[in-house]
C-alpha positions as CSV (number, residue, x, y, z in Angstrom):
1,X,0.0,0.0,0.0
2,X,1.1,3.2,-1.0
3,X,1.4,6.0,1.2
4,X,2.5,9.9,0.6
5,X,2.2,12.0,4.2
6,X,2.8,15.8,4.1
7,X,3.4,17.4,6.9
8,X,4.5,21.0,7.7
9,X,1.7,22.9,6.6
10,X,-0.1,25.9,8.1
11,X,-0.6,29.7,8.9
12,X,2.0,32.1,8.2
13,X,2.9,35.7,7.4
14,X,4.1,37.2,4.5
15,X,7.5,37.4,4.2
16,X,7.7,34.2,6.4
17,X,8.9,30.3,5.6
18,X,7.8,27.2,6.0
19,X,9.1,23.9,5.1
20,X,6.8,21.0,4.1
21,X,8.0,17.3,4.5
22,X,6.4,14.4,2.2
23,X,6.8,10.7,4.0
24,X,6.9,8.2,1.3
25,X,5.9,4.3,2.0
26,X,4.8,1.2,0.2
27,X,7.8,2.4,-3.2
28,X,11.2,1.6,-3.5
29,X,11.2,5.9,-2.9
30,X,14.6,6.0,-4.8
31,X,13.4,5.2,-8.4
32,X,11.1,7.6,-8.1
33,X,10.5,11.7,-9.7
34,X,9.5,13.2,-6.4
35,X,7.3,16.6,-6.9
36,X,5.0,19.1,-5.2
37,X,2.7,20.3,-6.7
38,X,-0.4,23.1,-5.8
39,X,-3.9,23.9,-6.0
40,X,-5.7,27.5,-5.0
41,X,-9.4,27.5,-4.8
42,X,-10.4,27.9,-8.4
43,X,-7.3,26.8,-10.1
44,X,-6.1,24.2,-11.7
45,X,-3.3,22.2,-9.9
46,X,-0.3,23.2,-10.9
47,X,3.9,22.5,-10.5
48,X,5.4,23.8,-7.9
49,X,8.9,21.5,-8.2
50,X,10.4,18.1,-8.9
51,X,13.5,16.7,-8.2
52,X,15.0,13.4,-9.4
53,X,18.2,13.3,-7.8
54,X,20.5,16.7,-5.5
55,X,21.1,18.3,-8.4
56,X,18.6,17.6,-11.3
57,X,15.6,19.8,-9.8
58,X,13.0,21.6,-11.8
59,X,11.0,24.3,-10.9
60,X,7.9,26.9,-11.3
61,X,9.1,30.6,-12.9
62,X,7.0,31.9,-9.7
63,X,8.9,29.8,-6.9
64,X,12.4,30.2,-8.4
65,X,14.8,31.5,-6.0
66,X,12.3,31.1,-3.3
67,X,11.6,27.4,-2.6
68,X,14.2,24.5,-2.7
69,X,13.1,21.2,-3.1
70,X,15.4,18.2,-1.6
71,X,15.1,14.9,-1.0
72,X,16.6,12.1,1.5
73,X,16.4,8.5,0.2
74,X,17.4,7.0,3.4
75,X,14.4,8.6,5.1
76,X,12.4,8.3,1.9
77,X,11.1,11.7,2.8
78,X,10.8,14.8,-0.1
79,X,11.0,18.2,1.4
80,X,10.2,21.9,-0.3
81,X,11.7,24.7,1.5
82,X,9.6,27.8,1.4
83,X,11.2,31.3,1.5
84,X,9.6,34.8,1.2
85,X,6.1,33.5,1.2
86,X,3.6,35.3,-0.3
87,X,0.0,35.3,-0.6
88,X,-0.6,34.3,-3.9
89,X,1.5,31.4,-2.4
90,X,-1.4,30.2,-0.3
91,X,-2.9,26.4,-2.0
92,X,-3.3,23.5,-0.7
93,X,0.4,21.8,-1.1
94,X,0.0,18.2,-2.6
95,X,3.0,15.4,-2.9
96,X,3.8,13.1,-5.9
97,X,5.9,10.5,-6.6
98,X,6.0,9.5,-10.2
99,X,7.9,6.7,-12.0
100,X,7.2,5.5,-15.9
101,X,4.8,2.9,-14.6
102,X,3.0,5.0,-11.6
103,X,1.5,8.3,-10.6
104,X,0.9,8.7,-6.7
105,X,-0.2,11.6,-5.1
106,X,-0.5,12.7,-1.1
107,X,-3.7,13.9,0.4
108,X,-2.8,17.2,0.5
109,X,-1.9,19.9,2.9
110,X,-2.4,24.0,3.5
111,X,-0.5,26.8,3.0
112,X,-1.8,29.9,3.6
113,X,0.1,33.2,3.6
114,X,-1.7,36.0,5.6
115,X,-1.8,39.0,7.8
C-alpha cells in the first residue's frame, strides 16, 4: 500500500517560511521523480517543483529563487523549503511520486500566507 504523508503545513505571514515534509511508503522511494505540486481555490493544480536526484531539480518561474526542493532517500522523505512566502502562495500543497509505470499523489496539505 502506497502511502505519501505531508506534513508541515499551516498559517503564516508574509515574508515568512515554511518547510513541508512528504513521507513516502509502500515504493522503492529511490526510483522515483518526487514533486510538489499546488492547488488554489479555483485553479487548476499546478507544479510547484520536482527533483530526481541533488542536483537535477526543476521548478515553477513563480517559486524560483524562493523554494528548494530536496530529498533524503534514506528517510524516503521529499521536502520543499519555502522562502519569502507570499499570498498568492497560499494552495493546498500536494506530494507526488512518479515513475514511468506509476503516478501517486499525497492527500494534500495548506498553506496559507496571511496578515
Amino acid at each position: 500500500q502506497v502511502q505519501l504523508v505531508e506534513s508541515g503545513g499551516g498559517l503564516v505571514q508574509p515574508g515568512g517560511s515554511l518547510r513541508l515534509s512528504c513521507a513516502a511508503s509502500g515504493i522503492i522511494f529511490s526510483r522515483y521523480v518526487m514533486g510538489w505540486y499546488r492547488q488554489a481555490p479555483g485553479n487548476q493544480r499546478e507544479l510547484v517543483a520536482t527533483i530526481i536526484s541533488g542536483r537535477n531539480t526543476n521548478y515553477a518561474d513563480s517559486v524560483k529563487g524562493r523554494f528548494t526542493i530536496s530529498r533524503d532517500n534514506a528517510k524516503n522523505t521529499v521536502y520543499l523549503q519555502m522562502n519569502s512566502l507570499q499570498p498568492e502562495d497560499t494552495a493546498v500543497y500536494y506530494c507526488n511520486a512518479r515513475s514511468t509505470v506509476h503516478n501517486y499523489w499525497g492527500q494534500g496539505i495548506q498553506v496559507t500566507v496571511s496578515s
